[in-house]
Every structure is written in structure tokens, then in C-alpha cells.
N, C-alpha and C positions, 0 to 999 in steps of 0.2 A: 293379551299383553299389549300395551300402549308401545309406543314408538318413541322415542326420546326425543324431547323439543327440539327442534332446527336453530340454533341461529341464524341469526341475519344481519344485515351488514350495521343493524344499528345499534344493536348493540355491542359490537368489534370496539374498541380505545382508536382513535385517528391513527393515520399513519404517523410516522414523525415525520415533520416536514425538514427535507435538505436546506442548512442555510443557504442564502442566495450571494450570490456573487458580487461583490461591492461594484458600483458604477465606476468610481475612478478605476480601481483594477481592470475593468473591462475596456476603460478607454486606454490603458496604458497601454493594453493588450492589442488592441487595433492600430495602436502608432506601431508596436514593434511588429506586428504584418503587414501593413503599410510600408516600412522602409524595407522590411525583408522580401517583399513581392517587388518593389521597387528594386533593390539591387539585383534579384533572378532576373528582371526584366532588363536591364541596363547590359548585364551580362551577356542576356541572350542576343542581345542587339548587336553585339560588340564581337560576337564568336567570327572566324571564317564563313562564310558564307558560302565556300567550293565552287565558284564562278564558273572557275579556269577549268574546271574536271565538267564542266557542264550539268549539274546535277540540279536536277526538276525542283523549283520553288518552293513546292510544299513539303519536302524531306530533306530542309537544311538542316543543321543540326541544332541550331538555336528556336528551331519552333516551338516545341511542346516544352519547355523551358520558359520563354515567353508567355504561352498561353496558359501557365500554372501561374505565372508570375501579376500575369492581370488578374490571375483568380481571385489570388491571395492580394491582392488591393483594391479589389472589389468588396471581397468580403472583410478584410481590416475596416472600408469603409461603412458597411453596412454595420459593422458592430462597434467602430465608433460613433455612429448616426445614431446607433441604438443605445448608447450607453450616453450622450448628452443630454437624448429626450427624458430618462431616467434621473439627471440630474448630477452628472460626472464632475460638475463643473463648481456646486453648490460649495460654498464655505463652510457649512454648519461640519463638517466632517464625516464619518462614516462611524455607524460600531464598529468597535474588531470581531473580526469571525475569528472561532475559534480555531478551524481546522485551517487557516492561512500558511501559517508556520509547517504545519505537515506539506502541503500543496507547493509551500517554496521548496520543500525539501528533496521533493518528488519530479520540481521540471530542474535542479543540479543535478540528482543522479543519472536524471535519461537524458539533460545536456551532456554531461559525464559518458553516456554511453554511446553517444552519438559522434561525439568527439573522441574517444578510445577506437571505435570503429573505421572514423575517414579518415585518425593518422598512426595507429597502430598497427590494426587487422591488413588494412587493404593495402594493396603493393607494396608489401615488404616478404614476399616468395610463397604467402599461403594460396591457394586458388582460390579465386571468388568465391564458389559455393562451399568451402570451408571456411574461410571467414565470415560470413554470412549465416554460418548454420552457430558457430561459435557466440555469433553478433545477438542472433533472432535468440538462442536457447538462453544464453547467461541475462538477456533482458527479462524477459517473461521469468525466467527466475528469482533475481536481484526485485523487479519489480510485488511481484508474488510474496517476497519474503518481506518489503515494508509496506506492505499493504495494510487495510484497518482490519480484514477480518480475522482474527485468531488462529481460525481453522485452514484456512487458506495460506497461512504463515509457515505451517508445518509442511517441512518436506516429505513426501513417501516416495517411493519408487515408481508411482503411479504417476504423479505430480511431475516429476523430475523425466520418465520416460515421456509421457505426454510433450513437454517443453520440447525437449530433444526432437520428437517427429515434428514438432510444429514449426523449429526451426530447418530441421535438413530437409522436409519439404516443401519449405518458404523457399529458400534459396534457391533447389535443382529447380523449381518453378520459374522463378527469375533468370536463373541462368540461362534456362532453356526458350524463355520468352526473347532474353534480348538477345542473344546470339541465332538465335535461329529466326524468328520471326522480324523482330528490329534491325536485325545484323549489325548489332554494335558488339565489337570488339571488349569483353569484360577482362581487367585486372586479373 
């Protein structure tokens, strides 16, 4: 009895290649982390500082604030660095990708979500880690349902419980991190 031929990878069809991300879009995207690491950092600079309470230089409250803040305009920089040498700046224009219009549609609802979160959910009487479990489960859901794959669209009880732990154990984890370990005071 013979063995049935192997394929090999050359005779496989290529993979499909993801379109790539236009350069101007890339540089637009390192201005808006650029001024956004800019304003976390201005903030952090500006908060109390707790002088008067005497409190040890390295656990003010504006530090890991700050040092996210130079992250994120370090790296806006580095990906606007990276998106000129590409050619961001070129006149000829860009094609349009297709999947843009999806991609815009997808940073409104998690803008949307993000914004439903820091002025609906949080102090207005729910506990942090129920708004939080509420915040983490309806994202991965909402996101889950305009997603591109078909199968991953559909809700089961699997999909929907899964969410569920992954948000109430995102949250008692945070919870338990900054009040216990950070000792910051949570909503």
C-alpha cells in the first residue's frame, strides 16, 4: 500500500497578503500620539505634587503618567520617522484600501466605548469593578460582533460566557492591583 503524496509548501496558493497601511495615514497617526503623549505629559507635570504631605519623589502621582506620556511621543515619533521615509509626504497620492472605511469605523465604536466608560460607567454609584466588568464584557462583544470573521460574529453562550470571565476577571485584577498594591483610591 503506498503512502499518499505529502504536500509541500510549494505547491500551497500564497498566502493573501494584508494590504498595508498607507503612509500619510501612518503619519497622521503619529501626530495624533504625539500631541496625545504631549497633553498626558503636560498633565502629569501640572498635577499636585504632595510636597507638603512629604511624600518620596518617586511616588508622586504624576509620574507613571509622565513616563507613558514620553512613551507615547517617542514612539508617535518613531512612527512618524517611519512613515516619511516611506514617503507620507509624496504628492502623487495614495490608492485607497479597501478595508479603510471598516478600520474608521472600528476606532468610533471603541472611541464610543471608551467615552461611554469614563463618563457614564465610572462615578455615577456603580463600583469600579462592575463597571469595569460591564466596560471589558460589552467591548470584546460589540467588537466580536463587527468583526470580519463570519464565525466569530455569531453569538453562543460559549462566546458570551467566555467575554463575561474575561471581563470580571480583568477588572477584580485591577481592582485588586491598584488598591492593594498602588494604594490608589478606585471610583
Amino acid at each position: 500500500m503506498a503512502a499518499p503524496p505529502v504536500a509541500d509548501d510549494h505547491d500551497r496558493p500564497p498566502p493573501a497578503m494584508e494590504p498595508t497601511i498607507p503612509a500619510r495615514s501612518d503619519l497622521h497617526d503619529a501626530i495624533a500620539w504625539i500631541a496625545l503623549g504631549s497633553a498626558v505629559l503636560l498633565g502629569s507635570i501640572t498635577m499636585d505634587r504632595l510636597e507638603r504631605q512629604n511624600i518620596n519623589p518617586y511616588t508622586v502621582p504624576g509620574l507613571l503618567p509622565g513616563l507613558l506620556g514620553i512613551g507615547m511621543i517617542l514612539l508617535g515619533g518613531v512612527l512618524g520617522f517611519r512613515s516619511l521615509r516611506r514617503g507620507a509626504l509624496d504628492r502623487r497620492g495614495e490608492p485607497p484600501v479597501g478595508h479603510l472605511g471598516e478600520e474608521r469605523r472600528r476606532i468610533w465604536v471603541v472611541t464610543a466605548l471608551c467615552v461611554g466608560y469614563g463618563v457614564v460607567l465610572i462615578g455615577h454609584g456603580l463600583p469600579f469593578w462592575a463597571a469595569s466588568t460591564v466596560y471589558v464584557t460589552g467591548s470584546i462583544l460589540i467588537l466580536q460582533r463587527i468583526g470580519r470573521d463570519a464565525e466569530e460574529r455569531r453569538f453562543t453562550p460559549r462566546s458570551v460566557t467566555k467575554a463575561l470571565m474575561i471581563g470580571l476577571v480583568s477588572s477584580l485584577v485591577t481592582h485588586v492591583v491598584f488598591q492593594e498594591l498602588f494604594l490608589v483610591r478606585l471610583p
